[in-house]
C-alpha atoms as a printed R data frame, in Angstrom:
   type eleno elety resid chain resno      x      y       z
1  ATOM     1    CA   UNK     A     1  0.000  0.000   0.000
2  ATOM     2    CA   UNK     A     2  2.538  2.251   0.837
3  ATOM     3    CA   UNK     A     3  4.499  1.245  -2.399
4  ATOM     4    CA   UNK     A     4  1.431  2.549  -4.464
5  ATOM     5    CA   UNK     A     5  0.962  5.788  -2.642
6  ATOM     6    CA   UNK     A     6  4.286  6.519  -3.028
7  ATOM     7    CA   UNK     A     7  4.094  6.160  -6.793
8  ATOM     8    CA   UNK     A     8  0.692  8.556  -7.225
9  ATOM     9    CA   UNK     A     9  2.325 10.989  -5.338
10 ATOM    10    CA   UNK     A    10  5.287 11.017  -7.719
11 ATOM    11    CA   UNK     A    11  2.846 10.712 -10.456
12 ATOM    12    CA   UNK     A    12  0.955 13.889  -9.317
13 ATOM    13    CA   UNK     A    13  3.955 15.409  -9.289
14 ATOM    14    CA   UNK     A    14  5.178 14.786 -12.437
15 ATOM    15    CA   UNK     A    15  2.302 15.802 -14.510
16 ATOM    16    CA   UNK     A    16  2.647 19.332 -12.833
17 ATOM    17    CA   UNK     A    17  6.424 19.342 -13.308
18 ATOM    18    CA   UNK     A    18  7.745 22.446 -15.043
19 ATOM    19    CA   UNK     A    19  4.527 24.231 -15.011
20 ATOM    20    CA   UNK     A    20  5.586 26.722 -12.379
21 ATOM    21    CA   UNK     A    21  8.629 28.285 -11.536
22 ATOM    22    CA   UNK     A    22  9.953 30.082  -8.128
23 ATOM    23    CA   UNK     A    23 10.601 33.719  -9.119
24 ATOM    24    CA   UNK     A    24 11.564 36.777  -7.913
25 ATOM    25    CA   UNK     A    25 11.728 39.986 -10.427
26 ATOM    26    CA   UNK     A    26 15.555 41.392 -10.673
27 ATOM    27    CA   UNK     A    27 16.928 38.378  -9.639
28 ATOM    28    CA   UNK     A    28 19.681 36.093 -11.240
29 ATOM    29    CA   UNK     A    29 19.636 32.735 -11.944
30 ATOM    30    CA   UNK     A    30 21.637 31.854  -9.803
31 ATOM    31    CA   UNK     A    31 20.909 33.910  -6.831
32 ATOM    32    CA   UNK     A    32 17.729 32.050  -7.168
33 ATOM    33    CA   UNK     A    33 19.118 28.679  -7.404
34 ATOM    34    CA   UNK     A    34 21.399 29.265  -4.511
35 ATOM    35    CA   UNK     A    35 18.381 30.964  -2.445
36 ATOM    36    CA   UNK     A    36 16.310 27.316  -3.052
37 ATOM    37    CA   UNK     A    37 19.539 25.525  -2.178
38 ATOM    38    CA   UNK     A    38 19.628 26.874   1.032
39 ATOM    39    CA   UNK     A    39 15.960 26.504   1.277
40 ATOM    40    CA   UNK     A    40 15.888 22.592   0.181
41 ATOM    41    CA   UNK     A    41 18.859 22.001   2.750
42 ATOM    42    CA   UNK     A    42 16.956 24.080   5.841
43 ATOM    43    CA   UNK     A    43 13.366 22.716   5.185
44 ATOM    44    CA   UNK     A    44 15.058 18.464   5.064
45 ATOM    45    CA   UNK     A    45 17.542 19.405   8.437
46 ATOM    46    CA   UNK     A    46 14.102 20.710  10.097
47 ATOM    47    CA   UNK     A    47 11.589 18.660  11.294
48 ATOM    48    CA   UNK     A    48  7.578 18.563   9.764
49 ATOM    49    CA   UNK     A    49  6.555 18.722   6.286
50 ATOM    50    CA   UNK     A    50  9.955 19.681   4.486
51 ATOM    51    CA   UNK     A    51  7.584 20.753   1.294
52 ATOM    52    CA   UNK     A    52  5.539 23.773   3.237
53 ATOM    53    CA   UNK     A    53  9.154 24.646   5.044
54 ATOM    54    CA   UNK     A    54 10.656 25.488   1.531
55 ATOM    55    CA   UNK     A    55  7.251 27.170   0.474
56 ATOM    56    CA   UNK     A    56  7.625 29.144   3.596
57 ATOM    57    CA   UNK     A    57 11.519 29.653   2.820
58 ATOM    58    CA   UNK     A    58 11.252 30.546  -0.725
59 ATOM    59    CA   UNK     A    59  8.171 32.806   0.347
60 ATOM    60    CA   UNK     A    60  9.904 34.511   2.769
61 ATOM    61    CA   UNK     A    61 12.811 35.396   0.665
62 ATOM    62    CA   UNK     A    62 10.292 37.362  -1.591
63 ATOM    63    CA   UNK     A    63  9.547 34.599  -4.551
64 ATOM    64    CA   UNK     A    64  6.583 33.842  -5.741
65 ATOM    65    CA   UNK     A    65  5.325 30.633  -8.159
66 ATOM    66    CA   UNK     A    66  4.795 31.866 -11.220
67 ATOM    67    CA   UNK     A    67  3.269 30.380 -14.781
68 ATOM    68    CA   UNK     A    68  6.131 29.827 -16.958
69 ATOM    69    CA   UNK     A    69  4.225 31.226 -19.604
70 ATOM    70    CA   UNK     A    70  3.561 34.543 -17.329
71 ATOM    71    CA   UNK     A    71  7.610 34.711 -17.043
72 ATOM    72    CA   UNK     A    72  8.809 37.752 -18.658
73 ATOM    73    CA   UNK     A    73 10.885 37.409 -21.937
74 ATOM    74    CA   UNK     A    74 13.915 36.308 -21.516
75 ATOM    75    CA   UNK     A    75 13.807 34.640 -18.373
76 ATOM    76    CA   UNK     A    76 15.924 31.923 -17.374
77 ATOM    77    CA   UNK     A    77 15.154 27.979 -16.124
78 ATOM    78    CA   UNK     A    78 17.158 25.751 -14.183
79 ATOM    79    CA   UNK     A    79 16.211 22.652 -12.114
80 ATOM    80    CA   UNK     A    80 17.574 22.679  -8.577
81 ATOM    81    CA   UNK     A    81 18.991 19.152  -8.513
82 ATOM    82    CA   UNK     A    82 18.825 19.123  -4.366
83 ATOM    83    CA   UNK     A    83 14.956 18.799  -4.504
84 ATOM    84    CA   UNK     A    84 13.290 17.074  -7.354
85 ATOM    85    CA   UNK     A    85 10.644 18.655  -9.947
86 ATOM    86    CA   UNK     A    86 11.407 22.264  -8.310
87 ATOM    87    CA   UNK     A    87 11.973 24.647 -11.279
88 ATOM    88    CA   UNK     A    88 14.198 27.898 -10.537
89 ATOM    89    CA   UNK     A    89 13.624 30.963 -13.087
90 ATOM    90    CA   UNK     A    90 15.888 34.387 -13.050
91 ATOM    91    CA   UNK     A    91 17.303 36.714 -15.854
């Protein structure tokens, strides 16, 4: 049973994958990448649901989930390796 839930959940999250992306106006790449690094690495050392402590993280650090198609032109995607089917976005 556990087996099975395990593999809707990853499912679920597939289909959404790269449909949303963390961003933040004016901010690089890879300021946001590093920002959900640190994020990723805080929410799995804390204890609780590790997904709503990188919301919170990411949130509090002034990003917002955007549409990729409601990205501005020339923005930037990268995957953050350290926590699967989380897409970073920054010029």
């Amino acid at each position: 049973m556990k087996k099975l839930l395990t593999t809707i959940c990853l499912l679920v999250l597939v289909s959404g994958c790269g449909t949303v992306a963390w961003y933040r106006p004016d901010t690089s790449l890879d300021q946001c990448y590093r920002d959900s690094c640190e994020c990723s690495y805080d929410a799995n050392k804390s204890f609780g649901d590790h997904l709503s402590l990188y919301y919170q993280c990411m949130e509090l650090r002034g990003y917002k989930e955007w549409p990729r198609k409601d990205l501005p032109e020339g923005t930037r995607f990268r995957w953050n390796d350290k926590l699967m089917f989380t897409l970073v976005a920054g010029r």
